[in-house]
C-alpha positions in Angstrom: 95.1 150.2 23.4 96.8 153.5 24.3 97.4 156.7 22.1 100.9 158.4 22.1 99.4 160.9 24.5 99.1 158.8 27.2 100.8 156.5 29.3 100.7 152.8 29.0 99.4 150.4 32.1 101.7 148.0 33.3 99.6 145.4 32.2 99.4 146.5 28.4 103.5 146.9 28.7 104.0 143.6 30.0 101.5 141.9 27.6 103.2 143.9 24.7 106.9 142.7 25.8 105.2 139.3 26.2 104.4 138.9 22.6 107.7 140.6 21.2 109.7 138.1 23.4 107.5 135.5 22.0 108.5 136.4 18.3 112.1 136.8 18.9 112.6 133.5 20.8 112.3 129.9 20.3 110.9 126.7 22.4 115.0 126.5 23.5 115.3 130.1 24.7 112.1 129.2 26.9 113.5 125.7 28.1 116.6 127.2 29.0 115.2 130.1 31.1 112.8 127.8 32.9 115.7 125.5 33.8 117.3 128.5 35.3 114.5 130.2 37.1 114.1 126.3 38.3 117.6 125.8 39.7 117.2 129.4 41.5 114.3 128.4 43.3 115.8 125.1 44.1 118.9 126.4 45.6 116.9 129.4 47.7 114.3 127.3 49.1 113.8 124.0 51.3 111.9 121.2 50.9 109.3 122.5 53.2 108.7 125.0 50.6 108.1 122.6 48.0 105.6 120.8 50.5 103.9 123.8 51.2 103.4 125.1 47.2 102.7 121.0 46.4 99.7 121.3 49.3 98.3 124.5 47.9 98.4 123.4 44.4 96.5 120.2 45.3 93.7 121.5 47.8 93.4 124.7 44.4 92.9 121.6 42.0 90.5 119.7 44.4 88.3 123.2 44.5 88.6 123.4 41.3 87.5 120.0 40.3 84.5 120.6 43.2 83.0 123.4 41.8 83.3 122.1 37.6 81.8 118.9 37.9 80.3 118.3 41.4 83.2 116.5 43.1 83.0 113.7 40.6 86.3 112.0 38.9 87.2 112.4 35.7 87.4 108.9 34.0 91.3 109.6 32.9 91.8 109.8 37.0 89.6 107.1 38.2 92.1 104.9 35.8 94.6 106.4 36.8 94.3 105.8 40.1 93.1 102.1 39.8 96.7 101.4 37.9 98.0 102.6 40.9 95.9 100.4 43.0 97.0 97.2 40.8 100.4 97.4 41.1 100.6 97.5 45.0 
């Protein structure tokens, strides 16, 4: 933390102004906010865009699941994935 003397860093401003919005506002005010930062993004990009984000995020999550457990499946997703298989 920062004495009066000097100048904060961004990133111990934003993490203070993080916490003060967290105490003066609710779940709703976060919801609502969301919805609206949602409905932008909707209305400024195209469905190649959510393709594009969708591919990322999956080929991250495969990395990720690589490198924590040796490429095996979690048991929650090898059952989920054989409900999917049974109701074909």
């Amino acid at each position: 933390m920062t004495n009066n003397n000097e100048k904060m860093s961004r990133e111990e401003a934003g993490r203070k102004g993080g916490e003060a919005t967290a105490k003066n506002h609710d779940k709703e005010f976060f919801q609502e906010i969301g919805q609206k930062g949602g409905e932008a993004t909707s209305e400024n990009h195209d469905k190649e865009f959510y393709q594009e984000i969708g591919q990322k995020g999956g080929e991250a999550r495969a990395n990720q699941r690589d490198e924590s457990d040796g490429g095996k499946m979690s048991r929650e997703e090898a059952g989920r994935k054989g409900g999917e298989r049974s109701r074909r």
